[in-house]
C-alpha positions as CSV (number, residue, x, y, z in Angstrom):
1,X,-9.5,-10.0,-6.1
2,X,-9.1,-7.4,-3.4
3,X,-11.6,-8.2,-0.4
4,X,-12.3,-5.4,1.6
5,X,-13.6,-7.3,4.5
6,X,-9.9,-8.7,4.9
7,X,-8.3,-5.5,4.2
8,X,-10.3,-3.9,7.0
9,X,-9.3,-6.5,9.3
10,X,-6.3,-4.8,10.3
11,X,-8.1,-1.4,9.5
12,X,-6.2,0.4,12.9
13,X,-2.2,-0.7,11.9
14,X,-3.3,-0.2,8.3
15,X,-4.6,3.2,9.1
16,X,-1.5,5.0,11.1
17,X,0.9,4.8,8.6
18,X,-1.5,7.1,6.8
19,X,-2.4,9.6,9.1
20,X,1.3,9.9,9.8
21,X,1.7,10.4,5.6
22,X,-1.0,13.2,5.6
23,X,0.2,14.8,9.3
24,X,3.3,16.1,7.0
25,X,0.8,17.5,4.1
26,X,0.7,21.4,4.3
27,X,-2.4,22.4,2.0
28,X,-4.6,24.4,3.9
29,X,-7.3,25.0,1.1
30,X,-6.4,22.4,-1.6
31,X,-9.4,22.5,-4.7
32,X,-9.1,18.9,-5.5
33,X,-7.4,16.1,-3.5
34,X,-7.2,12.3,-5.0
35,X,-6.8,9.3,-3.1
36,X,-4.7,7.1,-5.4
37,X,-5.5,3.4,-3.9
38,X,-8.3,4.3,-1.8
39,X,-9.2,0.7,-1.1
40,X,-12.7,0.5,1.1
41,X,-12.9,4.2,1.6
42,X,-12.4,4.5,5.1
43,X,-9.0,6.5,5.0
44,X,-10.6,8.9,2.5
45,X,-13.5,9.6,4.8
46,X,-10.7,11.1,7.0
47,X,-9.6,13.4,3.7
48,X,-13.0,14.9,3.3
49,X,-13.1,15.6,6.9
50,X,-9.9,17.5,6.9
51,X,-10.8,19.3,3.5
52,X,-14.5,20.2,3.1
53,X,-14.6,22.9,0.4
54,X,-12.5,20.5,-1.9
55,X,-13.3,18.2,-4.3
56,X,-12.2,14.4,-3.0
57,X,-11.6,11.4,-5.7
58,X,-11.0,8.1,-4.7
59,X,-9.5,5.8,-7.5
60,X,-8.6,1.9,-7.3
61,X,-8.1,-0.6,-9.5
62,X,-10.1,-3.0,-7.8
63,X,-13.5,-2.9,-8.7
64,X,-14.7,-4.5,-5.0
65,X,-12.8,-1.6,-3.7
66,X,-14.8,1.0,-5.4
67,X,-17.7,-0.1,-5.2
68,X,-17.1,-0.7,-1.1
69,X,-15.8,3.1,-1.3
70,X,-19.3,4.1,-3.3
71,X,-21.0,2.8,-0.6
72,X,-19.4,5.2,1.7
73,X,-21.1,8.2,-0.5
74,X,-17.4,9.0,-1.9
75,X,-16.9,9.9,-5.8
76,X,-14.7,6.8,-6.7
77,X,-13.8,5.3,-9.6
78,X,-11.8,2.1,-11.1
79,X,-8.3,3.7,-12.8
80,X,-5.1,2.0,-13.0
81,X,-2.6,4.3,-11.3
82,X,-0.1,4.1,-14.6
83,X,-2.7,5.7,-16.6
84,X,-3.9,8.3,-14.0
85,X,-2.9,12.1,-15.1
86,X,-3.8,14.6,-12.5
87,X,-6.4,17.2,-13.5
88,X,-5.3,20.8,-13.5
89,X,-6.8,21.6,-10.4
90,X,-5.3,18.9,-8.5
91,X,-3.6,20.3,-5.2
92,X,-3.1,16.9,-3.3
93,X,-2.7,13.6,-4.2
94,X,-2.4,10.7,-1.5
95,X,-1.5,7.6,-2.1
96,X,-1.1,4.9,0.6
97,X,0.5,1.5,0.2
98,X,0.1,1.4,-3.4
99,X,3.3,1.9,-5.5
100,X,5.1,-1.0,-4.8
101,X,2.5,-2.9,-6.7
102,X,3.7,-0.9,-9.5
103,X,7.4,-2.0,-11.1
104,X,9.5,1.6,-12.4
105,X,7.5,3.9,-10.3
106,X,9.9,6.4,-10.2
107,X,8.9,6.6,-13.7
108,X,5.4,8.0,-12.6
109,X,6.1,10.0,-9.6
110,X,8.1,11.8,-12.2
111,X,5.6,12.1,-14.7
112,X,3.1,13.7,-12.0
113,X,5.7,16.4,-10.8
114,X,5.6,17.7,-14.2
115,X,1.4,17.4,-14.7
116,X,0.7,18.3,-11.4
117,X,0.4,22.2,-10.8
118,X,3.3,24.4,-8.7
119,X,2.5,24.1,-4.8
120,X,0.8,21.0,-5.5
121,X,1.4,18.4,-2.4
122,X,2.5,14.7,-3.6
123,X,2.3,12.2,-0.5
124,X,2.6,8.6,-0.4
125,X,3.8,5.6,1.2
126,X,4.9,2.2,0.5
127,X,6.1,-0.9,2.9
128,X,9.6,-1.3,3.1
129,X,9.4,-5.1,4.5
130,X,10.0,-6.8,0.8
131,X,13.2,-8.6,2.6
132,X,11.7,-9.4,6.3
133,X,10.8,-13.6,6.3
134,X,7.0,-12.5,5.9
135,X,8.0,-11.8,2.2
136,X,10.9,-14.0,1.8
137,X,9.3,-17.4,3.2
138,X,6.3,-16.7,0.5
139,X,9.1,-16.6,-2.2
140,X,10.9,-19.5,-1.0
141,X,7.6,-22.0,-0.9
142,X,7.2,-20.4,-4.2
143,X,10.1,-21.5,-5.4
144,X,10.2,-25.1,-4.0
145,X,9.3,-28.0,-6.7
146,X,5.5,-28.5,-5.7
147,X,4.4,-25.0,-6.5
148,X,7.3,-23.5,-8.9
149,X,5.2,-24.8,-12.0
150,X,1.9,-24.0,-11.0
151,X,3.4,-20.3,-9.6
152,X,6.0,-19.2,-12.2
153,X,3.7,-17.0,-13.9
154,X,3.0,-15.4,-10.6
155,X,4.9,-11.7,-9.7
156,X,6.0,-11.3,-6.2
157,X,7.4,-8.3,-5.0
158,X,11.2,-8.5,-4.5
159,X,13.1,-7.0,-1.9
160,X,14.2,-3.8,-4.6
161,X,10.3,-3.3,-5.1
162,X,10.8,0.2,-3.1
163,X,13.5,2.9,-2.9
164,X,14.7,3.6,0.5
165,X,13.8,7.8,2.0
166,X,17.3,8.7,0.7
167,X,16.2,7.6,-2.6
168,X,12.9,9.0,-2.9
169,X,13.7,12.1,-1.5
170,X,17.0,12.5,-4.2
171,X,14.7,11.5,-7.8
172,X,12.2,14.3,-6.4
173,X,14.5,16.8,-5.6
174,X,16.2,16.6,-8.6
175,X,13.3,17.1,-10.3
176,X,12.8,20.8,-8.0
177,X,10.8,19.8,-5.1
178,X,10.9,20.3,-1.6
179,X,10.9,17.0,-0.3
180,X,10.7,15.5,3.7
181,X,11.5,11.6,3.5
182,X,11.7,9.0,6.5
183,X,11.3,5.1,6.8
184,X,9.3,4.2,10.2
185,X,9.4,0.9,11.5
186,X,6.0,0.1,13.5
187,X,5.9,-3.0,15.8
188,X,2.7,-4.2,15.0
189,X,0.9,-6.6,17.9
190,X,-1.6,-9.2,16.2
191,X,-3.8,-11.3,17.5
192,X,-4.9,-14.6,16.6
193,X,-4.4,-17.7,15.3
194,X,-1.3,-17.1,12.7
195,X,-2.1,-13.6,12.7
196,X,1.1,-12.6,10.5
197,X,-0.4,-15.6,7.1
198,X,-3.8,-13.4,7.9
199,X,-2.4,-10.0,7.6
200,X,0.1,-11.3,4.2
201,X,-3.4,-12.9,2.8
202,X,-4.9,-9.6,1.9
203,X,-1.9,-8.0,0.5
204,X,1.2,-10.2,-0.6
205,X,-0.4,-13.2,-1.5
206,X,-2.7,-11.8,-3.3
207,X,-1.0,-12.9,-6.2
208,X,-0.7,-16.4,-5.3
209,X,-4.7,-16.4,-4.2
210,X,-5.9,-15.2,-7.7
211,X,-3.2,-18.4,-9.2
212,X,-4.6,-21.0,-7.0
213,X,-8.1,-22.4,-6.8
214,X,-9.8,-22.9,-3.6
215,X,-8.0,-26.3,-2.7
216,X,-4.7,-25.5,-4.0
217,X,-5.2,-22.0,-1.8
218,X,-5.7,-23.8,1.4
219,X,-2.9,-26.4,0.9
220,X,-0.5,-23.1,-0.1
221,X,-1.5,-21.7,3.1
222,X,-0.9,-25.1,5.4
223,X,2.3,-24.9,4.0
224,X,3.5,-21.3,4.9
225,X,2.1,-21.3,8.0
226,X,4.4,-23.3,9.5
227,X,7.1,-21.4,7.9
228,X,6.1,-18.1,9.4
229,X,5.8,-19.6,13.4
230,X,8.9,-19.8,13.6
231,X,9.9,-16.2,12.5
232,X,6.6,-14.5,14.6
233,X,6.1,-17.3,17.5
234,X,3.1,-16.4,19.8
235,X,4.4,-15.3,22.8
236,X,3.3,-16.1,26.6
237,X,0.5,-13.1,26.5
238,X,-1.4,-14.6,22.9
239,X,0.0,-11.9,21.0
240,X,2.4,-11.9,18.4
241,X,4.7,-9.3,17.1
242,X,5.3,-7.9,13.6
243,X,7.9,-5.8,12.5
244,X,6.9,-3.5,10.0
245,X,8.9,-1.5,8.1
246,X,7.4,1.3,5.8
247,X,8.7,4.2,3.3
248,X,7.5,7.8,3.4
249,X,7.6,10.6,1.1
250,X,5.8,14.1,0.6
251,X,7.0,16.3,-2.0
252,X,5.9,20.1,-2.5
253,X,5.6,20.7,-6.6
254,X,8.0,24.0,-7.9
């Protein structure tokens, strides 16, 4: 379950990498721009402010989401992004830190080039950190013999969940678009007590979470914690830095 109050924890690190996605979006008078992955709505907000006259979707897969989006006064709805089609009029579609969840999604982007119409704007961005130790020490507790039965059913992302810009910006091209590509690595200062297992908790463990009751959850955690110190240590200020790679793409339809 997706909980927006964690989510919006980091609202202000989770928020650049998509104004920096959007900055490179040319539509000056789009008719209808979606938000694939809106999550609480806050981003989206930001989408109707820079497009008025349009009509602005918001689709997520988690119902919480939506429904923390609805509250926002934004037309959202609960889709799963492999069954989304674009409708005809559909000039923009954004979608922020959401196709990594989603295994052969070259396999879509392609499928949208070809349903979306020509000039259309396709923008999104996904985190490129699937090898860094935050993602790597989650697969190793995994992995170890007190949770591997209780966890092999359990998906984690691996470090070829993502294409690198190169990659990206070649499947598009060849499919006719104009494409601008680029990775961005953002050194992300946390706060907090093990601010780096609080940030991970709303988005890469999310699997684990939904496997795990309550107990089990909070033993998982005392356990990674540990693990992740002594990648991120706390420095002399409080603070604590986090490397954060992410993946950018925006492709103009022919």
């Amino acid at each position: 379950m997706w909980d927006p109050g964690k989510y919006l924890a980091f609202a202000d690190h989770r928020s650049r990498p998509f104004f920096d996605l959007v900055a490179r979006v040319g539509a000056s008078e789009p008719r209808r721009v979606v938000d694939l992955g809106c999550g609480p709505g806050n981003l989206t907000e930001s989408l109707v402010a820079r497009w008025p006259d349009a009509v602005v979707d918001a689709v997520d897969s988690s119902p919480e989401m939506v429904a923390a989006a609805r509250e926002r006064g934004l037309a959202a709805e609960v889709a799963d992004v492999r069954g989304w089609t674009p409708p005809p009029d559909t000039d923009v579609v954004v979608s922020n830190a959401v196709l990594q969840w989603v295994p052969g999604h070259e396999t879509l982007l392609t499928r949208w080039v070809g349903q979306l119409p020509a000039g259309a704007w396709l923008a999104f961005q996904v985190p490129g950190n699937f090898a860094a130790p935050s993602h790597a020490e989650i697969r190793a507790l995994v992995a170890t013999e007190t949770w591997r039965d209780r966890l092999e059913p359990v998906v984690l992302r691996e470090e070829d969940a993502v294409l690198d810009p190169q990659g990206y910006a070649a499947l598009l091209a060849d499919l006719g678009c104009e494409v601008d590509a680029w990775e961005t690595i953002y050194l992300q200062r946390l706060t907090g007590a093990d601010p780096v297992l609080e940030w991970i908790a709303g988005t890469a463990l999310r699997p684990v979470r939904a496997a795990l009751d309550d107990q089990a959850w909070r033993e998982f955690r005392d356990q990674l914690a540990p693990r992740l110190r002594a990648h991120y240590p706390t420095r002399a200020d409080g603070t604590t830095w986090f490397p954060f790679r992410r993946v950018f793409a925006v492709a103009r339809v022919p």
